[in-house]
VOGUVO-696578 format. One record per residue (C-alpha): residue number from 0; chain; x, y, z. Coordinates in steps of 0.02 Angstrom, whole numbers, plus 50000, padded with zeros to 5 digits. Layout:
BEGIN
<site><resi>NUM</resi><chain>A</chain><px>X</px><py>Y</py><pz>Z</pz></site>
...
REM end
This chain:
BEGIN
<site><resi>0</resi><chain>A</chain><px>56003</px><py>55087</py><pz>54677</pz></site>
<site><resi>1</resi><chain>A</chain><px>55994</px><py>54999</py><pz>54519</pz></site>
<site><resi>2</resi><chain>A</chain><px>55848</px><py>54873</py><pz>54467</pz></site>
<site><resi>3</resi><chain>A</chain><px>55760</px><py>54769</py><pz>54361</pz></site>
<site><resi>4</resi><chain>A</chain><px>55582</px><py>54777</py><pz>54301</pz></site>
<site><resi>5</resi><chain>A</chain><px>55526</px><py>54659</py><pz>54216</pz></site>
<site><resi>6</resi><chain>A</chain><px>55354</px><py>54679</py><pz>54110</pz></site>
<site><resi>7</resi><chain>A</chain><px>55252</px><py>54523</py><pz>54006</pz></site>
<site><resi>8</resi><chain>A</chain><px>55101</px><py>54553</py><pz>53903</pz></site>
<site><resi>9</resi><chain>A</chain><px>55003</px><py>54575</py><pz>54056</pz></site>
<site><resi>10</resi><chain>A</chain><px>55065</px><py>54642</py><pz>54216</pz></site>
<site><resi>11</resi><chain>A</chain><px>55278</px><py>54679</py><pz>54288</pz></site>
<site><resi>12</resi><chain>A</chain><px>55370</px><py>54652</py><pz>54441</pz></site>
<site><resi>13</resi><chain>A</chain><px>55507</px><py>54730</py><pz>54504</pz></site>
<site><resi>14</resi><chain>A</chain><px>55666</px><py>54607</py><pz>54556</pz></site>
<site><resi>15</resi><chain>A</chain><px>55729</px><py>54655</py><pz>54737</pz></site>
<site><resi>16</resi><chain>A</chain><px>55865</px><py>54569</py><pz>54817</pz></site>
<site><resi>17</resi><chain>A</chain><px>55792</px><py>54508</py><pz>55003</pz></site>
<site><resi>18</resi><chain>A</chain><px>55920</px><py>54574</py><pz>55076</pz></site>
<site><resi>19</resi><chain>A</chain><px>55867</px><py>54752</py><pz>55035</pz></site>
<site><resi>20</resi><chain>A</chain><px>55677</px><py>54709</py><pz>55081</pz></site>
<site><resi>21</resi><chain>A</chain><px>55640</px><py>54827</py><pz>55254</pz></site>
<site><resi>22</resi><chain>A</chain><px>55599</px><py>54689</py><pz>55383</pz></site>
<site><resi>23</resi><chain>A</chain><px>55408</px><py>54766</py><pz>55404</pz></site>
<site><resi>24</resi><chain>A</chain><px>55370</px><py>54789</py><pz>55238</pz></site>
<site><resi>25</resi><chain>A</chain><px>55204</px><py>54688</py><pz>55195</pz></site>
<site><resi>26</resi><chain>A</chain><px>55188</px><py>54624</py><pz>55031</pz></site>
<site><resi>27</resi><chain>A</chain><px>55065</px><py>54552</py><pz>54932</pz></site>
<site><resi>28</resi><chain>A</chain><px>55015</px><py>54365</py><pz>54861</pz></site>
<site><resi>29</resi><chain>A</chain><px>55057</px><py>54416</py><pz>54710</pz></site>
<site><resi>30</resi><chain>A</chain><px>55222</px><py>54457</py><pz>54729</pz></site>
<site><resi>31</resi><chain>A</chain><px>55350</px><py>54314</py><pz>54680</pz></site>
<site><resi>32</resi><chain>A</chain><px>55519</px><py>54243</py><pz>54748</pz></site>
<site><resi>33</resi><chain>A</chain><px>55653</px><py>54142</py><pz>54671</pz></site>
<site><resi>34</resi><chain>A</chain><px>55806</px><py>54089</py><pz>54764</pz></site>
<site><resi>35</resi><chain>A</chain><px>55857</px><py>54257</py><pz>54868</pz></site>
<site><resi>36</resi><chain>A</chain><px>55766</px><py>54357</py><pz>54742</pz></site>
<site><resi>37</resi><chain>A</chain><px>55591</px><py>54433</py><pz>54773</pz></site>
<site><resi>38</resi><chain>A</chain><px>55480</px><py>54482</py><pz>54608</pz></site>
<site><resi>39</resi><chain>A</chain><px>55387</px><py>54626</py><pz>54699</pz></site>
<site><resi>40</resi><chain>A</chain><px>55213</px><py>54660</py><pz>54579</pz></site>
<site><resi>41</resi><chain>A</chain><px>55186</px><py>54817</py><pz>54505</pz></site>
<site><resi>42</resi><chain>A</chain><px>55006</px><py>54908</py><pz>54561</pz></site>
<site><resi>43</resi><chain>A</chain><px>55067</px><py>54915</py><pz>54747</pz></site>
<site><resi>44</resi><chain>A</chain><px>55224</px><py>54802</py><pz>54832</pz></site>
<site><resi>45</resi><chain>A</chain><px>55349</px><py>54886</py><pz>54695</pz></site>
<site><resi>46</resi><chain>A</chain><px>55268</px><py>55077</py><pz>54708</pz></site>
<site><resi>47</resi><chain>A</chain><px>55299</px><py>55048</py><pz>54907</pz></site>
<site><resi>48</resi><chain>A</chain><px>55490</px><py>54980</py><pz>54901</pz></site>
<site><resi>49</resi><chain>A</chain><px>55520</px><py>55119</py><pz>54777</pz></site>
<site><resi>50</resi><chain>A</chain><px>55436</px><py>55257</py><pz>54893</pz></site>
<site><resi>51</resi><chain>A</chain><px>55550</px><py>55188</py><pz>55027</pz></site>
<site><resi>52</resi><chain>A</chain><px>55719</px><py>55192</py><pz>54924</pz></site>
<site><resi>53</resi><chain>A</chain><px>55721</px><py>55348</py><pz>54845</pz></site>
<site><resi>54</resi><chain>A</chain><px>55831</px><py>55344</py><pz>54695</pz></site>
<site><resi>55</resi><chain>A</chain><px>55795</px><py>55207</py><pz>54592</pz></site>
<site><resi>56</resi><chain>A</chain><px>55861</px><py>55200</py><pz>54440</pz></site>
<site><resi>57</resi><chain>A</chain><px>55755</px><py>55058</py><pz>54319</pz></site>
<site><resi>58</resi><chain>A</chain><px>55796</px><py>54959</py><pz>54194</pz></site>
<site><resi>59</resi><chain>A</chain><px>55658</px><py>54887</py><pz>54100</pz></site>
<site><resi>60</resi><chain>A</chain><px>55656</px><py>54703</py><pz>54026</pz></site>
<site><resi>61</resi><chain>A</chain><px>55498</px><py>54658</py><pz>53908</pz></site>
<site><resi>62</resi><chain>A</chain><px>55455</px><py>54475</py><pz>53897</pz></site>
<site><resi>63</resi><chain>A</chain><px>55334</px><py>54418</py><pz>53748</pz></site>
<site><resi>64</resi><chain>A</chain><px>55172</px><py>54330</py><pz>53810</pz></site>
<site><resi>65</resi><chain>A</chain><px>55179</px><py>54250</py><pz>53976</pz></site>
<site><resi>66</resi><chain>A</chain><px>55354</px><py>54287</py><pz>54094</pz></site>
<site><resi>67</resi><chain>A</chain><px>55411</px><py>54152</py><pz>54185</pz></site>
<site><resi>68</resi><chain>A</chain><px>55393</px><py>54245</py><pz>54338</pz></site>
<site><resi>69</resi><chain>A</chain><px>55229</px><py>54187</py><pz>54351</pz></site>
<site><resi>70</resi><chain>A</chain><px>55276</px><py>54017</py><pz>54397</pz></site>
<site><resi>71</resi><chain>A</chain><px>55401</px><py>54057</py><pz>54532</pz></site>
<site><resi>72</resi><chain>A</chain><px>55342</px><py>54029</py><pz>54698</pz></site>
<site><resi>73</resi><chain>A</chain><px>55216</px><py>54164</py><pz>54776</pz></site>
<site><resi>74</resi><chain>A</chain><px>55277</px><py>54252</py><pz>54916</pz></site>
<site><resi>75</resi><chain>A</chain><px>55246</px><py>54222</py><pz>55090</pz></site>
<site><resi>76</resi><chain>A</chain><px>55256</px><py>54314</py><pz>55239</pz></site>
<site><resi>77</resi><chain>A</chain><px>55343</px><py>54186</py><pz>55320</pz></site>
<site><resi>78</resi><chain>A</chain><px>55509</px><py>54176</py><pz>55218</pz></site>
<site><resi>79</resi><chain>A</chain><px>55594</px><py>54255</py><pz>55353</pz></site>
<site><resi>80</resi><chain>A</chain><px>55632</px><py>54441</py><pz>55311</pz></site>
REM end
């Protein structure tokens, strides 16, 4: 499986298409989503996806300063999974 990870000046979050999100998976408040896109953060929701999936293969995106990932909309339990 091939995906994105993007980093800012700060902190990264890996992009996950909902789709491939395991229906129990529990992830943190400061995770992000955008459209049908979840932003899973780095310290913990990303470390468990990857765990899950095996064989991911990265690719890593830099973003000088502040991402705009930060202003998508925090995830919520409730987005039906």
């Amino acid at each position: 499986m091939k995906l994105v990870m993007f980093h800012d000046d700060g902190h990264g979050w890996l992009q996950v298409k909902k789709e491939n999100l395991p229906s129990d998976m529990v992830i943190s408040p400061y995770s992000y989503k955008r459209g049908l896109d979840v932003y899973l953060e780095e310290d913990v929701d990303a470390l468990v996806f990857m765990m899950a999936h095996g064989g991911v293969d990265l690719q890593h995106v830099y973003q000088a300063g502040s991402s705009p990932i930060r202003n998508y909309e925090s995830f919520s339990q409730n987005w039906n999974l």
